[in-house]
GUDOBA-472469 format. One line per 5 residues: number of its first residue (from 1); their letters; for each residue x, y, z of N, C-alpha, C. Coordinates in Angstrom, 1 decimal. Last residue first. Layout:
N
NUM = A = X Y Z X Y Z X Y Z ~ ...
This chain:
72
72 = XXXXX = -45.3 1.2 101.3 -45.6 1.8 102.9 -46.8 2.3 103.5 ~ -45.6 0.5 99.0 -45.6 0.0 99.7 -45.7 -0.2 101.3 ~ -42.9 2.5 98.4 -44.1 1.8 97.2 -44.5 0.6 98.7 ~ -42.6 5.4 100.5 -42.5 4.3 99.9 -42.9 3.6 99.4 ~ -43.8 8.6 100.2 -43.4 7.5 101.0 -43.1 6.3 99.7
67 = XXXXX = -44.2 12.0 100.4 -44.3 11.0 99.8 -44.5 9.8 100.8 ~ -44.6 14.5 101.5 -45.8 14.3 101.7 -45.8 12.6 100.6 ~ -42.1 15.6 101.5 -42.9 16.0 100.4 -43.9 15.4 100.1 ~ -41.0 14.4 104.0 -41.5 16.2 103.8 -42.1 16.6 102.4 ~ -41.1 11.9 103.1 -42.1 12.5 104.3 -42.6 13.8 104.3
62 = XXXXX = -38.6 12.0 101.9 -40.0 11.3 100.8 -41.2 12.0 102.1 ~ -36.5 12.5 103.4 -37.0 13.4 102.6 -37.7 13.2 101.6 ~ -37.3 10.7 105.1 -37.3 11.4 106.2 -37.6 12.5 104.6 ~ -36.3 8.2 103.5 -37.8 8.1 104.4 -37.8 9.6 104.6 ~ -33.7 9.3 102.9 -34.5 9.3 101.5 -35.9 9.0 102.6
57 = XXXXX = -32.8 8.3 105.4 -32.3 9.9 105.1 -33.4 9.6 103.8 ~ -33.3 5.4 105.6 -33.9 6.3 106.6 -33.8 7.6 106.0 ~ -31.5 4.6 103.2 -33.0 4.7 103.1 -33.7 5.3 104.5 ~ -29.2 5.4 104.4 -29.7 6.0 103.0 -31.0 6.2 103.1 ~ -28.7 3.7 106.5 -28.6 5.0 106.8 -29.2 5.6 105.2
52 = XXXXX = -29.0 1.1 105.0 -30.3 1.6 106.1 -29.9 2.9 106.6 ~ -28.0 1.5 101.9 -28.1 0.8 103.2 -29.1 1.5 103.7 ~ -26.4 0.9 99.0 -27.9 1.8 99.2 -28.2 0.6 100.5 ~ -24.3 -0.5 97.7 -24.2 0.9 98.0 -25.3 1.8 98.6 ~ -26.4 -2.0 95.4 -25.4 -2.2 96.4 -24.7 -0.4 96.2
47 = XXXXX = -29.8 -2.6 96.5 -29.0 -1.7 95.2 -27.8 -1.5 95.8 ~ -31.6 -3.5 98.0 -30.7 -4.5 97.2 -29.9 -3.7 96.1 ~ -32.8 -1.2 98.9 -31.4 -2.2 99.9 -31.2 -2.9 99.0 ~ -34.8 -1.3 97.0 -33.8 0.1 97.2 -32.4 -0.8 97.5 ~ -36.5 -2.8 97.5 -36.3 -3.3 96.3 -34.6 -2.1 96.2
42 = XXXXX = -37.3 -2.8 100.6 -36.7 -3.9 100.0 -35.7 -3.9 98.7 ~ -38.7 -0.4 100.1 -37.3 -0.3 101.2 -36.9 -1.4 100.3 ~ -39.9 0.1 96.8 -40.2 -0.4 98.2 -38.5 -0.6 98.9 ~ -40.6 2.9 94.4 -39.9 1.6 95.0 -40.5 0.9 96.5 ~ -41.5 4.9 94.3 -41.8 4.0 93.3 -41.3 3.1 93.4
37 = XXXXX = -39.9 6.8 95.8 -41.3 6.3 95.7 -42.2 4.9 95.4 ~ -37.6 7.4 93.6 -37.6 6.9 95.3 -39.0 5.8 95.2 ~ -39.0 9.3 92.0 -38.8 7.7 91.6 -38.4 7.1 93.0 ~ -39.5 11.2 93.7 -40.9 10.7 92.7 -40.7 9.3 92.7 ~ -37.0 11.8 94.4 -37.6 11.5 95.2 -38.9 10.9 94.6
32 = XXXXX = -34.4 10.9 91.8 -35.8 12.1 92.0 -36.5 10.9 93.2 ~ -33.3 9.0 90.0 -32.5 10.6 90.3 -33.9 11.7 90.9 ~ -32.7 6.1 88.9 -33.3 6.9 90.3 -32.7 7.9 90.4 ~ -30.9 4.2 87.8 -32.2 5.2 86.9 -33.0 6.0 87.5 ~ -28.8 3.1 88.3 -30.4 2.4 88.5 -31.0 3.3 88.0
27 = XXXXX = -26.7 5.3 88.6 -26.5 4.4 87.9 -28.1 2.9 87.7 ~ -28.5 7.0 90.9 -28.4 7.2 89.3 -28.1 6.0 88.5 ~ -27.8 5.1 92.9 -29.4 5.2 93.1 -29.5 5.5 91.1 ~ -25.0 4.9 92.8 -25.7 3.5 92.5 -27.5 3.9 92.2 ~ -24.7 7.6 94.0 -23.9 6.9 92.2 -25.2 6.4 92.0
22 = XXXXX = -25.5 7.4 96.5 -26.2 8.8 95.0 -25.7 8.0 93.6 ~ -24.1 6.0 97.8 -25.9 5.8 97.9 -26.1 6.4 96.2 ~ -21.4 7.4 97.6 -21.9 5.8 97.1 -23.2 5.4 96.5 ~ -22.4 9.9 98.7 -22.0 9.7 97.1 -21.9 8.2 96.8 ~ -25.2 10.2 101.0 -23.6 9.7 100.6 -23.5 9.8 99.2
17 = XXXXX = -27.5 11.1 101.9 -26.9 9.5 101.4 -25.9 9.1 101.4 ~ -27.0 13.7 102.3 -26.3 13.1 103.2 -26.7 11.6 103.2 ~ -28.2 15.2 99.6 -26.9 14.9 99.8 -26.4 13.8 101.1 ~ -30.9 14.3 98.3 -30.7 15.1 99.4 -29.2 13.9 99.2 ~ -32.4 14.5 95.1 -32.2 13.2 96.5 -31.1 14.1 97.7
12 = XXXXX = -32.8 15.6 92.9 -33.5 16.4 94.0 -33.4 14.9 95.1 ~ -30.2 14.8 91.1 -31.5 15.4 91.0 -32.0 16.1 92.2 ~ -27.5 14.7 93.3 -28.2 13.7 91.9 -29.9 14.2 92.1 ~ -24.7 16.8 93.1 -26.3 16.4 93.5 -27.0 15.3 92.3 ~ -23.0 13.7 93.4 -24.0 14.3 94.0 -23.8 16.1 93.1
7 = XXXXX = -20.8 11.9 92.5 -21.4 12.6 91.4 -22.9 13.5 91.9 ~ -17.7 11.3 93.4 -18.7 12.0 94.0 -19.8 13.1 92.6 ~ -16.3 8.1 93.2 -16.1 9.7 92.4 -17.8 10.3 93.0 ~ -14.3 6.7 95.8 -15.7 6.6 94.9 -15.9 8.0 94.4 ~ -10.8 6.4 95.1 -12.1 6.6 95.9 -12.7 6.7 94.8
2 = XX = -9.3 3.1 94.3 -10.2 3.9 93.5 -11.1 4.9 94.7 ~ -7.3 0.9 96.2 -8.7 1.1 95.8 -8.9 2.6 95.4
């Protein structure tokens, strides 16, 4: 198996997603806490490579910028 190519930083999404988390969020058109947002936990977890350690670390830096979740 291929390691996963590490294409962080992806916009302004905070590194300790992981490079899996960061591909798949870019490869979906997500490169900015704005777009984070614009989603719901639900709609994120179904983006494979995007788990409950991601979306806690993306909650924690949607919080400090006074964001949150579509839905929260």
């Amino acid at each position: 198996m291929a390691p996963t190519p590490d294409v962080r930083p992806v916009g302004d999404l905070p590194d300790a997603i992981g490079k899996t988390a960061a591909r798949e969020l870019s490869l979906n058109g997500i490169s900015s806490l704005e777009q984070v947002a614009s989603h719901s936990k639900k709609e994120l977890l179904a983006i494979h490579g995007v788990g409950p350690k991601a979306i806690a670390i993306l909650g924690e830096a949607l919080a400090a910028k006074g964001l949150a979740y579509r839905g929260s």
